[in-house]
C-alpha positions in Angstrom: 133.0 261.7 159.9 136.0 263.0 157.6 137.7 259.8 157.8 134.4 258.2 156.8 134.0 260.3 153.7 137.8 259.8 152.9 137.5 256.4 152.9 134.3 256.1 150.8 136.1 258.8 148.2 139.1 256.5 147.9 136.9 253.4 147.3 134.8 255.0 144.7 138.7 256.0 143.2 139.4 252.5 143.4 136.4 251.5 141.8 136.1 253.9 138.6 139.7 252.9 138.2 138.7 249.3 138.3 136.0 249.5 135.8 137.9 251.2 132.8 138.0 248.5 129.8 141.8 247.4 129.6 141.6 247.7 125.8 140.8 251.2 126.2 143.9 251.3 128.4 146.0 249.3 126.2 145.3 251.5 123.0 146.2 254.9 124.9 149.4 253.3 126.2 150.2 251.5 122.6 153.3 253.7 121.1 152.3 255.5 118.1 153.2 253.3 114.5 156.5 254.9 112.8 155.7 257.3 109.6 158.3 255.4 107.5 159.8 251.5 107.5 162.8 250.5 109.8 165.7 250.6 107.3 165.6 246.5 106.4 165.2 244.6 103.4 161.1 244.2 102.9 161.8 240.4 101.6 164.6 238.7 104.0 164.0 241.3 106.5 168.2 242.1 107.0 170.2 245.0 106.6 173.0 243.5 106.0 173.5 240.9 103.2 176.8 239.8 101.7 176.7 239.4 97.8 177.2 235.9 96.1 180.6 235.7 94.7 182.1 238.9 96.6 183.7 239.8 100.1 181.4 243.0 99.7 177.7 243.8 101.2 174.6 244.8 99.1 173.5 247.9 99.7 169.8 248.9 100.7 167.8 250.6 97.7 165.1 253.0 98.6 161.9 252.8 96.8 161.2 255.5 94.5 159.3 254.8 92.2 155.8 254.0 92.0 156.3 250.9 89.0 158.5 249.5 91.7 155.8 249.6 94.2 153.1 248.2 92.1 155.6 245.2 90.5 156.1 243.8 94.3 152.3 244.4 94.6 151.3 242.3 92.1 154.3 239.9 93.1 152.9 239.7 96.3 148.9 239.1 95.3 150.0 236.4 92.7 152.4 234.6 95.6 149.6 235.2 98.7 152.7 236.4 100.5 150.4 237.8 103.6 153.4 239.6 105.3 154.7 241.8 101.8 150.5 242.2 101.4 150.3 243.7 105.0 153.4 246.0 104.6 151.6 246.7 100.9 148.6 248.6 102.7 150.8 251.6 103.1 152.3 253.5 99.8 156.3 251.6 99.9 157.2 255.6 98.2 156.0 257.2 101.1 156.5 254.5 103.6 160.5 254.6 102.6 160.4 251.0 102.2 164.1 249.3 101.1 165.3 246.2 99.7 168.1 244.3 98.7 168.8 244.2 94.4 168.9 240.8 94.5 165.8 239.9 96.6 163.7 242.0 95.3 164.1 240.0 91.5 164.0 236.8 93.4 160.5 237.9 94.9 159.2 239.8 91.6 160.5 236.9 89.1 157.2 235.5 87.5 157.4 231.7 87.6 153.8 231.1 86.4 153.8 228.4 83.5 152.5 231.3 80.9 156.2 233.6 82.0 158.1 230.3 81.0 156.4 229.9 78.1 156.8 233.6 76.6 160.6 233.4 78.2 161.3 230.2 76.4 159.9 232.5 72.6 161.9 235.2 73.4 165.2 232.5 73.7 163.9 231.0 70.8 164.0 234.2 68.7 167.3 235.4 70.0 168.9 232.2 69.5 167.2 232.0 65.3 168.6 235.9 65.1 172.0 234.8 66.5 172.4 231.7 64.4 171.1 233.7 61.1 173.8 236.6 62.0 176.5 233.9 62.4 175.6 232.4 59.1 175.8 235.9 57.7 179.2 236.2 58.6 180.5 233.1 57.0 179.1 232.9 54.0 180.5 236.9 53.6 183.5 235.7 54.4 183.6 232.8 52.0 181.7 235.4 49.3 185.1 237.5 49.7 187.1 234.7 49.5 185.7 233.3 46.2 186.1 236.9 45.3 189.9 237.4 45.9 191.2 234.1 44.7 188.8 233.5 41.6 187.9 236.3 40.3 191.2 239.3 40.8 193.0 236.9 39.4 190.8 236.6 36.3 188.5 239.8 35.9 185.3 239.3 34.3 182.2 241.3 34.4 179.8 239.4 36.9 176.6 240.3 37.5 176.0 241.1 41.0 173.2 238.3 40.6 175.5 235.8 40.6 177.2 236.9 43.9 174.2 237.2 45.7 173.0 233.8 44.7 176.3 232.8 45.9 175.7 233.8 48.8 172.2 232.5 49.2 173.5 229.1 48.4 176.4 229.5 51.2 173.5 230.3 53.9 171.5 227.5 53.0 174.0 225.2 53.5 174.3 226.5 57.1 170.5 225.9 57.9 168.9 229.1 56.8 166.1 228.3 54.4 165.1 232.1 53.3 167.4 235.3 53.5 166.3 238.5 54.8 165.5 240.9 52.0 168.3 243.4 54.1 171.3 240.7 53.1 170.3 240.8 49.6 169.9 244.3 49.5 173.5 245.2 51.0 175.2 242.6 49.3 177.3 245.0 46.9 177.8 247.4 49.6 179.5 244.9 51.9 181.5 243.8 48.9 182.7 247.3 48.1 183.7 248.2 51.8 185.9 244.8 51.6 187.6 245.8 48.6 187.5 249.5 48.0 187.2 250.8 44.7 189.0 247.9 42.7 188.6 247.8 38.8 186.9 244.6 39.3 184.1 245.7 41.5 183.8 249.1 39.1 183.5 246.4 36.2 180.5 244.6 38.2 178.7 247.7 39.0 178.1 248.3 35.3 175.6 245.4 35.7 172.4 245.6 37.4 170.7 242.9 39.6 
């Protein structure tokens, strides 16, 4: 009789254990996720990465700052990069997510035809500004050199006019159709820091524009 019951106990063990749904199983058993990121680049997935040009490794940098979090975000949504999306739906601050310097402006680098289009104004404007300074320069120079050789040697009263129209004309001929209203402005200035206080400068002053 006791061996009867034992035996129909131990089936109805064998059974019950049987009948639990392996999923359920599988999610008790599954180890709990991690609170923070391994300690890996986000983009190329390395730790280690050797720097272009140099025998030394780029280090990991931390995510601190939320602009930094929300500049791969949008990188990531504009790209449909699925994998930087997935590890996205956690906070990369919290999350202490890291990434290499150099990967992370590969991955943020907007390539969109509207980027290259306001990148190509901004070189535009930098290279007018550079080529308008340059111009500056020379004709300055060739202002002081008119300066020294023509007129020390024979002192006149000049009116600072003239000099600035000098000027002017010197630009022109370099390719800059309009001068700023700043050159004309500091013209005398700049003359008097390249000479000093010289009789023949005192003699212009005594005439207005």
């Amino acid at each position: 009789m006791k061996k009867s019951l034992d035996s129909i106990l131990a089936k109805g063990v064998k059974i019950e254990s049987a009948s639990v749904d392996p999923r359920r199983r599988a999610s008790r058993d599954a180890p709990s996720t991690s609170r923070v990121y391994a300690k890996v680049c986000l983009f190329c997935e390395k730790s280690s990465k050797y720097m272009k040009a140099a025998k030394t490794r780029e280090p990991l940098i931390q995510c601190v700052e939320l602009r930094a979090d929300e500049k791969i975000r949008r990188a990531a949504t504009r790209k449909v990069n699925q994998r930087i999306l997935g590890l996205l739906s956690r906070d990369l601050v919290a999350a202490e997510g890291h990434y290499h310097k150099s990967c992370y402006k590969l991955f943020t680098k907007d390539d969109s035809p509207a980027a290259a289009r306001s990148g190509a104004g901004e070189n535009q404007e930098e290279s007018e500004g550079a080529r308008y300074e340059e111009a500056e320069i020379e004709a300055l120079e060739e202002l002081f050199l008119y300066i020294r050789t023509e007129l020390f040697p024979n002192p006149e009263v000049l009116p600072m006019i003239n000099l600035t129209s000098r000027l002017e004309r010197s630009m022109m001929s370099r390719g800059i159709i309009q001068l700023k209203p700043a050159t004309k402005k500091h013209v005398r200035r700049k003359i008097e820091t390249e000479f000093g206080n010289h009789y023949a400068l005192s003699q212009m002053r005594k005439e207005s524009f």
